[in-house]
C-alpha positions in Angstrom: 127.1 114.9 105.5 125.3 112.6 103.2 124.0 110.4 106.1 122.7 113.9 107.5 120.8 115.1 104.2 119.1 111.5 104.4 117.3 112.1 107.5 116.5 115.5 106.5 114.3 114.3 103.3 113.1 111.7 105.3 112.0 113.6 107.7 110.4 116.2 105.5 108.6 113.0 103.6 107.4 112.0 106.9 105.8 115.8 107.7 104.4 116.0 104.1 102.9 112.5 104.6 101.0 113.4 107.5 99.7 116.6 106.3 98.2 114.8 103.4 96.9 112.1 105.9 95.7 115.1 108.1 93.9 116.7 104.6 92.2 113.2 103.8 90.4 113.7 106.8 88.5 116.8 105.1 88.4 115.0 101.7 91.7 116.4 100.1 94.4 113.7 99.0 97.0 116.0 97.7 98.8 113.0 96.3 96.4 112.0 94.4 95.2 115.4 93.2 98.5 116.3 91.6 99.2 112.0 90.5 96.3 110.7 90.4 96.9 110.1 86.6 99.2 108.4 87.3 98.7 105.3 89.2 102.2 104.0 89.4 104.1 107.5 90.4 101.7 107.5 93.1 101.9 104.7 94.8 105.8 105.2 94.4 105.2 108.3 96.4 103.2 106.0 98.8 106.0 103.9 99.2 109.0 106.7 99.6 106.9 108.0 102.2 106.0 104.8 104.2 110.0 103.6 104.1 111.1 107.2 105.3 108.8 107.0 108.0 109.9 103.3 108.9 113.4 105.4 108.8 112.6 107.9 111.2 111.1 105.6 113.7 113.9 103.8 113.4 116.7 106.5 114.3 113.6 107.4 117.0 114.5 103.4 118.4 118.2 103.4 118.0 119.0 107.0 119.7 117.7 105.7 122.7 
């Protein structure tokens, strides 16, 4: 149950990462719009997001 609620946040942190990469593209960093007062909470966010993807790909490998 637990292990299934994991890859369900990290999976949702891996969608809302690339829409905001996607955004940046048009000059919106949504991160940074709604942290960018704060330095440190952002680059957490940076940093939740970039392990859940590193999660993700890594189920991706291992279901194989």
């Amino acid at each position: 149950m637990a292990k299934d609620m994991i890859e369900v946040i990290a999976k949702v942190l891996v969608i809302i990462g690339g829409l905001n990469w996607g955004l940046t593209a048009f000059g919106y960093n949504i991160v940074n719009m709604l942290l960018g007062s704060v330095p440190v909470a952002e680059q957490a966010v940076y940093v939740i997001v970039g392990l859940s993807a590193l999660y993700v790909a890594y189920k991706m490998v291992m279901e194989k």
